[in-house]
N, C-alpha and C positions, 0 to 999 in steps of 0.2 A: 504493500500500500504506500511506502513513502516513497518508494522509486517512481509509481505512477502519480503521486503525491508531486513530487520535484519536476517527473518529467512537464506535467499541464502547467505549474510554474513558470518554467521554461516558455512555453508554446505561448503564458500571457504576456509574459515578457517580451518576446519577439512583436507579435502582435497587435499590442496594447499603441505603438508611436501611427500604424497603420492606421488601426481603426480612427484615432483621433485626428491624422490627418483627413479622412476620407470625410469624416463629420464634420471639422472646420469648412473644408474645403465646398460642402455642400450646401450648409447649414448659414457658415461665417461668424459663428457665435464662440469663442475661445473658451470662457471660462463657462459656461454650461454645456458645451461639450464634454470638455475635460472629466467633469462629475457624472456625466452620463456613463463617459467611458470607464472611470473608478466603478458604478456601480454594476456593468457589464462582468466589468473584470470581477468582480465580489460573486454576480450571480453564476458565473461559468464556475471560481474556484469550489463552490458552493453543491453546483449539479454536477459537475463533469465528472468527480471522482466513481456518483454512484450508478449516473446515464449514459456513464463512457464520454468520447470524444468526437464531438460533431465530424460529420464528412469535412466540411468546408468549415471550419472553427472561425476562422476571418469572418465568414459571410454570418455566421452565428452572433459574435459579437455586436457585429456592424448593427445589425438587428435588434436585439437588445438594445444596443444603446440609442440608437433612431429613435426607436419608440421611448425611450426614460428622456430625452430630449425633446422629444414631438410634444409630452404629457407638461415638462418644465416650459415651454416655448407656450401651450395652448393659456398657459395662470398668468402669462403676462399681457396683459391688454393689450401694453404699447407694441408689441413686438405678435399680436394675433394677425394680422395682418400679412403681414413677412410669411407667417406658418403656412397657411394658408394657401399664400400662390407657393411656396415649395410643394407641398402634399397636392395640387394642382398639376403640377408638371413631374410626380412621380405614376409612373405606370402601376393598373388596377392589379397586377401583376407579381409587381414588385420582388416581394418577397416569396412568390415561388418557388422549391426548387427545379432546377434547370434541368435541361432533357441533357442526355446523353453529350457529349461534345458540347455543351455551352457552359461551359464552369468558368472560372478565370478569364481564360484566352478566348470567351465567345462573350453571353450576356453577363449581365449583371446582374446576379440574383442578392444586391444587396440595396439595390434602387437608389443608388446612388450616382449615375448617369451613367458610369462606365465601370468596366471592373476592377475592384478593389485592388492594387497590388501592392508591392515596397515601393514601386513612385511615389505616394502617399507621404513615406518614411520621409521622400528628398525632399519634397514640396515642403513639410514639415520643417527638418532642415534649415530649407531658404529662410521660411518665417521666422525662426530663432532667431536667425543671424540677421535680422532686418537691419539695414544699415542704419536706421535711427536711435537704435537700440547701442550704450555703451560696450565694450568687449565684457565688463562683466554681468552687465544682463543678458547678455546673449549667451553666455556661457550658465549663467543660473536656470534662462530656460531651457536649454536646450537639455540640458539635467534630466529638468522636473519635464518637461512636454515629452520626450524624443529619447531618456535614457529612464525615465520612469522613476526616481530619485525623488523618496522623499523630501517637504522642504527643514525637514529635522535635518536625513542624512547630509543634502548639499550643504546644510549650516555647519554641521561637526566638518564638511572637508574641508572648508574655506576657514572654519576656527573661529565664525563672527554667532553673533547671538541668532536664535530661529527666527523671532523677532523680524530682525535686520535683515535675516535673508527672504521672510514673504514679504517685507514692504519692499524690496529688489525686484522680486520676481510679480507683484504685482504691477510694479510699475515699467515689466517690459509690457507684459498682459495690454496695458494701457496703450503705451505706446506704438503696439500694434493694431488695437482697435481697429474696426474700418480697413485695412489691409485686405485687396483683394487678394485671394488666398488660392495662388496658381504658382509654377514652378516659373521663373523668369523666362524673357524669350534671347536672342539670340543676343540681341544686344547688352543687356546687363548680366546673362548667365555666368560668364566667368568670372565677374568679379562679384558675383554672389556667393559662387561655387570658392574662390579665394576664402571670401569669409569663413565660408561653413568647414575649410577643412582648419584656418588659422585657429579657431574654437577647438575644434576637436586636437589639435597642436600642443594647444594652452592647457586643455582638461587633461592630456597624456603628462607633460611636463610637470603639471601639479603634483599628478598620482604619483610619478617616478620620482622627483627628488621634490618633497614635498617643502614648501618657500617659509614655511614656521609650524612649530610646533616639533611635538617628542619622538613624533615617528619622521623616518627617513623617506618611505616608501608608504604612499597610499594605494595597497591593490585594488579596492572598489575601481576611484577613478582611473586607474592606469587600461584596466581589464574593458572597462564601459568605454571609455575614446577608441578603443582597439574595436572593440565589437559593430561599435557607431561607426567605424572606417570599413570596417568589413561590410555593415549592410553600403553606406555605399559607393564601395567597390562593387558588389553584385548590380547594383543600377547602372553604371560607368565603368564597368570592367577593361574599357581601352582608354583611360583615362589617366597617363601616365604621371599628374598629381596624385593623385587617389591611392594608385597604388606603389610610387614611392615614398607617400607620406603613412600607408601599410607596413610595409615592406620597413621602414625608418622605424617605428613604434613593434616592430616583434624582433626586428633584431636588439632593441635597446634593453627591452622588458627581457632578452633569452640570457642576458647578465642578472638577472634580478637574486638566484639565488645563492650568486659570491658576491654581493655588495655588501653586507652587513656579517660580523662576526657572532658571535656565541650571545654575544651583552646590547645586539644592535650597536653596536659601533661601525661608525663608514670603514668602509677596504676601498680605498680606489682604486682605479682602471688594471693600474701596473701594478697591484700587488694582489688583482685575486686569482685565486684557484679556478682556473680556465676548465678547473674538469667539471666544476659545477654547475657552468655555462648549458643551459637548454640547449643540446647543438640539434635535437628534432627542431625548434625554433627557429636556428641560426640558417639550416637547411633553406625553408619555409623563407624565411627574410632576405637571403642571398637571393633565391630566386627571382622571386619581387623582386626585388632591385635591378637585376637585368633585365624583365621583366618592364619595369618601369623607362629606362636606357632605351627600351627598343620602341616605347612608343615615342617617335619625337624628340624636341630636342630639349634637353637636360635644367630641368627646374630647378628652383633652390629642393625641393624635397629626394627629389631625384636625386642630388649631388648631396645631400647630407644621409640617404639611405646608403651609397656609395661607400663614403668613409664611414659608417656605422660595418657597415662586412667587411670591410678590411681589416678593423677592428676586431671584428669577429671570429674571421677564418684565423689570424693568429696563434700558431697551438700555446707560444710563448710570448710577452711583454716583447720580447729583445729580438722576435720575428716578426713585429708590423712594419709594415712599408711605408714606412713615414714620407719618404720621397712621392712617394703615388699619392698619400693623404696631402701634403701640403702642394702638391698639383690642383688637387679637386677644390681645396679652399680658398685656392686659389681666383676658383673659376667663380665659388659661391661670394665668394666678397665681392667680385667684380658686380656680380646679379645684384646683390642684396645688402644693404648697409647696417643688417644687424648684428649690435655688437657681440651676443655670443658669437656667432660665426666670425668674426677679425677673432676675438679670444681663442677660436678653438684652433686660427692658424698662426697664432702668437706661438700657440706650444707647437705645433708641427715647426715653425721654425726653428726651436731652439732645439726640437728634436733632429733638424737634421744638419743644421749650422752650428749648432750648439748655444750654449744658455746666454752667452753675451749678446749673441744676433735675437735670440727669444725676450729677452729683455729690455733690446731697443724697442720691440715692435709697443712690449709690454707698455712701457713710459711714455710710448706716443698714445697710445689709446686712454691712457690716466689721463694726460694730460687737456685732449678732447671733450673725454669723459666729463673733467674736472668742469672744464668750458661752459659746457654743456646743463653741468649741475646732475647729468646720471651718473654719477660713479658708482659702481658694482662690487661689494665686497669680494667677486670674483676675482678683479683684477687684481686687487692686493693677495688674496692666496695663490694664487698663480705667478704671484712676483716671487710672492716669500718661495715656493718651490726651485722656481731663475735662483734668486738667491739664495739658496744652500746647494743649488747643485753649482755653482760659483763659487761654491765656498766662502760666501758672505753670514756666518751663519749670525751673526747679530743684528744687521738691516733685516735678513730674513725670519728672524723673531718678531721684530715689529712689528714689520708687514702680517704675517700670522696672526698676531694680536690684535691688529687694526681690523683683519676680515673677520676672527671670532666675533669681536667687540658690535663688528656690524650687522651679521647677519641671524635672522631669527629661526632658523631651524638647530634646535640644539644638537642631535647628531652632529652635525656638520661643525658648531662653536666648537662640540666637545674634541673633533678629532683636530681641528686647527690649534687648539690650544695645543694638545697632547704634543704636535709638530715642536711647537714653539718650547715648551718643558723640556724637549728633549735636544735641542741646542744649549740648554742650559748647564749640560752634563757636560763635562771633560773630553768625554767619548763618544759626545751629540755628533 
């Protein structure tokens, strides 16, 4: 019973971002959709353990929740009207089930104009990512709409009170009001498409090295961005963002189980046990990444899945191909003015010129930085490393000091400091 328990789970979960686009998309009503669709999902987990599993469980849902919406939509006066001409232009039909060959890929047995699919999912998607919407609202909805996250859970991952996270997520709700509620066309698709994959970027990087707090690694969020690129990679399977910003996200997550010690302490890159390394994963993510290579010409995502498997295929720290990595970052800086990316070929520099040439790159991007007003305790631990492998080990205490003192994921304080303590020794 709990395996069929877990599996119909599963089946809502997948499910649940469809059905609720299909009803936006139809309906146009966000927040009593949404509630139709929680209640859907209540009454499936509810019958399906003891009625079995609908043939078409999609078109099951859609159903249910039409109707817990038609019922919400009918108590509102202002909004009787609207109901109205929709159930007007749905066919007498509707909710039949379909003859033979008309499932999916023929009618619509969910009366919803056309047949339900994971397009639904993209369109969805688009809407999160509305460009009106800041990057973190768009990443709180996309949570709660599209990864199905409660607004408890996406409050514990961002570390802000629930509070503060539904008056967020209400007011992307708002801001998307009135939205007509279709998948972009030709002209804005791509840089809608840009947004929705930069979100799901943001939600992996959170999960993976998490920006404050006591854990290192949030697996909710890392697992849910991954899953949300996979459905859609299946929409856009020759999409060669899509699937090197895939391909980027499971090579990264297939180091996940040598990044942390016994006590959750960081291990970086060069000091873990490569046997630990998922290499089913690392398989999977290499692919992709040529995979992604082959459609077109080389994205930022494309070129950072790139040197994520270089990384990867290394059986040892002291066999990557640092020459080929700082090739590629090369190419990615030229694209893209994000400062991780100059930082990550800061260290390919100095890994392959060595620490003085990595260190100039280092004190030009501080001092930008500085310019700027974004300095990143990154670049100070990254310097402190320059300088001890320079054998500076006293500036490279500081610098350590300076990135503990800044940054608020403790893990990470705690092993910058441990760095800096251990220049202190004789034998540092």
């Amino acid at each position: 019973m709990g395996r069929a328990t877990d599996d119909i789970e599963d089946l809502l979960r997948r499910h649940a971002p469809q059905v609720l686009g299909a009803l936006v998309r139809r309906y146009g009503h966000f927040d009593p959709a949404e509630d139709s669709v929680q209640e859907a999902l209540i009454a499936a987990a509810e019958q399906w353990p003891g009625d079995g599993i609908p043939d078409n469980p999609r078109g099951w849902l859609i159903r249910v929740a039409s109707r817990r919406l038609s019922d919400r939509l009918r108590s509102d006066e202002a909004r009787r009207r609207r109901e109205e001409t929709a159930a007007a232009l749905t066919p007498a039909d509707a909710f039949v089930t379909p003859p033979p060959g008309e499932g999916p890929a023929g009618r619509d047995p969910s009366g919803l104009g056309r047949a339900p699919s994971e397009d639904d999912t993209l369109t969805l998607l688009f809407l999160c990512c509305h460009p009106a919407l800041s990057p973190a609202g768009q990443i709180a909805l996309t949570l709660r709409a599209v990864g199905g996250l409660t607004t408890a859970e996406i409050a514990r991952a961002h570390l802000v009170p629930e509070a503060t996270m539904a008056q967020r997520i209400s007011r992307a709700k708002r801001a998307v009001r009135g939205t007509q509620f279709r998948q972009p066309d030709a002209r804005d698709r791509d840089q809608r498409l840009a947004a929705v994959l930069q979100v799901l970027y943001l939600i992996f990087n959170e999960g993976y090295t998490a920006t404050a707090g006591p854990d290192l690694h949030r697996t909710d969020l890392a697992r849910e961005a991954i899953r949300l690129t996979r459905a859609v990679r299946r929409l856009l399977p020759r999409e060669g963002r899509v699937t090197g910003l895939l391909a980027l996200m499971v090579l990264t997550e297939a180091r996940t189980p040598a990044r942390t010690g016994p006590d959750g302490e960081l291990i970086p890159l060069d000091e873990q046990d490569r046997a630990l390394w998922d290499r089913t994963a690392v398989a999977e993510g290499t692919a992709l990444a040529e995979e992604a290579l082959a459609h077109g010409p080389a994205g930022d995502y494309q070129l950072q899945a790139a040197i994520a498997a270089l990384h990867d295929e290394a059986e040892r720290a002291e066999d990557t191909d640092w020459p080929q990595i700082l090739a590629l970052y090369d190419l990615l800086v030229r694209r893209s003015p994000d400062p991780a990316a100059a930082l990550g070929r800061a260290v390919a520099v100095a890994m392959v010129h060595g620490p003085r040439a990595g260190l100039a790159e280092v004190d030009a991007l501080a001092k930008a930085a500085g310019a700027s007003r974004q300095r990143n305790y990154r670049l100070d631990a990254v310097r402190g490393h320059l300088l001890e492998r320079a054998g500076e080990p006293d500036t490279a205490r500081t610098a350590y000091r300076a990135a503990a003192d800044a940054t608020l994921s403790e893990p990470e304080a705690r092993y910058l400091r441990r760095r800096a303590d251990q220049l202190d020794r004789p034998d540092g």
